[in-house]
C-alpha positions in Angstrom: 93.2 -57.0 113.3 93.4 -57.6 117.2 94.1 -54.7 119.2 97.4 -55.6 120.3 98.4 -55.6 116.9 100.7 -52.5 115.4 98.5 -48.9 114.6 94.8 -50.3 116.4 93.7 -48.7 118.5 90.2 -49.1 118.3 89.2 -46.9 121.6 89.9 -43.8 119.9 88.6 -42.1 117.1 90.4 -41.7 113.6 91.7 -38.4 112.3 89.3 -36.4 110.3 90.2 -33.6 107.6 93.6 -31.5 107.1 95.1 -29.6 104.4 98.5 -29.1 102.6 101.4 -26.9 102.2 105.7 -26.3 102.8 107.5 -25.9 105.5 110.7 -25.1 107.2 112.2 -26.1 110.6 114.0 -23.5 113.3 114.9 -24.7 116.5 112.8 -28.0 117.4 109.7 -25.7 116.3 109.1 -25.4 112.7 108.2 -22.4 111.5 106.2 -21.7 108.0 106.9 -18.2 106.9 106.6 -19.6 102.8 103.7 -21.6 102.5 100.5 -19.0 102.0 100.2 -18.9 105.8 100.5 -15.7 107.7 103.6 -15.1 109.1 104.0 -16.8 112.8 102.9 -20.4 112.3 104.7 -22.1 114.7 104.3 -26.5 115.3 105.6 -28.0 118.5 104.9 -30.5 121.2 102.0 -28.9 123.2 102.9 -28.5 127.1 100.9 -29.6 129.6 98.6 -26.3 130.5 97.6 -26.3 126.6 96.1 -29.7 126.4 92.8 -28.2 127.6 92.8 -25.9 125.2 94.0 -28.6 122.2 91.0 -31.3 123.7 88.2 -28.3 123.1 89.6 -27.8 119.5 89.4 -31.7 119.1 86.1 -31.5 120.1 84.9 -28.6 117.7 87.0 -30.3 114.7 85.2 -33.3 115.1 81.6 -32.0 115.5 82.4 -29.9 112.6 83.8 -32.4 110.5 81.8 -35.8 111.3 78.1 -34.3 111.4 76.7 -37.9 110.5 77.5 -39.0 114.1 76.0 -38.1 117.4 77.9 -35.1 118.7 77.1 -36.9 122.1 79.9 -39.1 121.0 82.8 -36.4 120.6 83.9 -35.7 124.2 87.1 -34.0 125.2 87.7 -36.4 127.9 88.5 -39.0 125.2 91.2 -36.9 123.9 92.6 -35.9 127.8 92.5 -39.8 128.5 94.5 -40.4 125.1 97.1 -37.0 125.4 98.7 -39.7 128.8 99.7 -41.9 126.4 100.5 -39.7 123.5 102.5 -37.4 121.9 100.5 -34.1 121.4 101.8 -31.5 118.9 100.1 -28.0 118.4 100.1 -25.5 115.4 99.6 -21.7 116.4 99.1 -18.7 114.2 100.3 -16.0 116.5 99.7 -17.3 119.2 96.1 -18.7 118.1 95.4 -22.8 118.6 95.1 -24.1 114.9 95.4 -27.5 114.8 96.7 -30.6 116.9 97.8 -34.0 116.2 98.3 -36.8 118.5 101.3 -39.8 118.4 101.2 -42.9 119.8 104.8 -43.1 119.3 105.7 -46.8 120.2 104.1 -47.7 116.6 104.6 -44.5 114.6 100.7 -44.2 115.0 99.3 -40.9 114.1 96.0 -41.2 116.1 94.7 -37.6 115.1 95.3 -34.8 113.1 92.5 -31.7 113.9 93.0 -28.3 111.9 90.2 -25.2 112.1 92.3 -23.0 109.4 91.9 -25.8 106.5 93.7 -25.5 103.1 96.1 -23.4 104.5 99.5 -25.6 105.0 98.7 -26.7 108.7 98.2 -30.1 108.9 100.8 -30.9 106.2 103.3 -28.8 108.8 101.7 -31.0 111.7 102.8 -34.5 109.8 106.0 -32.7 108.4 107.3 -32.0 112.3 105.9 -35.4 113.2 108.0 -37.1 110.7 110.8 -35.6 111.5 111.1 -37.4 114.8 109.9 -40.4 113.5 111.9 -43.5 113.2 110.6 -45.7 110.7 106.8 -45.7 108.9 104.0 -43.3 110.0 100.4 -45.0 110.0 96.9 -43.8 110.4 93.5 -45.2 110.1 90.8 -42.8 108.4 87.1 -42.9 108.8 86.1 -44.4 105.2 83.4 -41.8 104.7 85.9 -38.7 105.4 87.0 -38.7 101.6 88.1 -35.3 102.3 91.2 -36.9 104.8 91.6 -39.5 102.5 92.6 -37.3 99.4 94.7 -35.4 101.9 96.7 -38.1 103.2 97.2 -39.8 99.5 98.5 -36.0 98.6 100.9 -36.3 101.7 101.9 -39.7 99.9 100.1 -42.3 102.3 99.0 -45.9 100.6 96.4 -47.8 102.0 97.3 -51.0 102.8 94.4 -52.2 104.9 90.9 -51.8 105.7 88.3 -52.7 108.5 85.5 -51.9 110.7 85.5 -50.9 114.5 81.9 -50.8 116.7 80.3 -50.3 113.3 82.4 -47.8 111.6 84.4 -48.3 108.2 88.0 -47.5 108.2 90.8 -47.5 106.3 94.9 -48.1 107.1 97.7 -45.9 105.5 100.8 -45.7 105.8 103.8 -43.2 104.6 107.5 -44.9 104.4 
């Protein structure tokens, strides 16, 4: 698919892992007080002074997650030079960075979705508060070889509905309705 086309963006990296749980909304914040999480977890749009702190978890996330490529490769500028053109939402337990996700919001395209406390309801909150605000489909591309991200999206009910290769790497498209 070209870049210009809907969802590519072939500069940036694909989301890795994430996990699942419920949630409830307060106040353009959502809140999840019910869903196995500690008390506290609050999702919003990250402000400007945090971005530092979301592009160093990002990083971590990545090197954690993708240990077949060259950490070399996972730099925190890419997700500075990406955060000026997207929407970036943060998840905070108590005050505590958790997870991030990034929205390239003129085509619904969730470019990233980065959690350190997995399996416990935080990036299911992330894409609930996205969605939200969405009008229309949410898409993604997904490193094929992150089979962990893949079952979570499909659990979040994302179809596939395309695959590819960019510079070398497998991929694969999903999108939620």
């Amino acid at each position: 698919m070209p870049c210009g086309e809907r969802g590519h963006r072939a500069d940036l990296p694909p989301a890795p892992n994430a996990q699942r749980s419920p949630a409830s909304g307060r106040h353009g914040s959502r809140r999840v007080d019910d869903a196995g999480l500690r008390a506290g977890l609050v999702v919003r749009r990250a402000r400007p002074e945090e971005l530092d702190a979301c592009a160093d978890l990002y990083v971590r996330v990545l090197r954690e997650t993708f240990t077949w490529i060259d950490p070399a490769r996972h730099r925190r500028e890419d997700f500075l030079r990406a955060a000026r053109e997207e929407e970036v939402y943060a998840a905070f337990d108590r005050g505590r960075l958790i997870g991030v996700a990034a929205l390239y919001a003129p085509q619904n395209f969730l470019h990233s979705l980065y959690v350190t406390d997995r399996g416990r309801g935080v990036g299911r909150a992330l894409l609930d508060h996205i969605a939200e605000r969405l009008d229309g489909p949410m898409s993604l591309k997904c490193q094929a070889a992150n089979r962990a991200a893949q079952a979570f999206y499909e659990r979040e009910g994302f179809l596939a509905t395309d695959a590819g290769e960019d510079n070398g790497v497998a991929w694969i498209r999903y999108v939620r309705e």
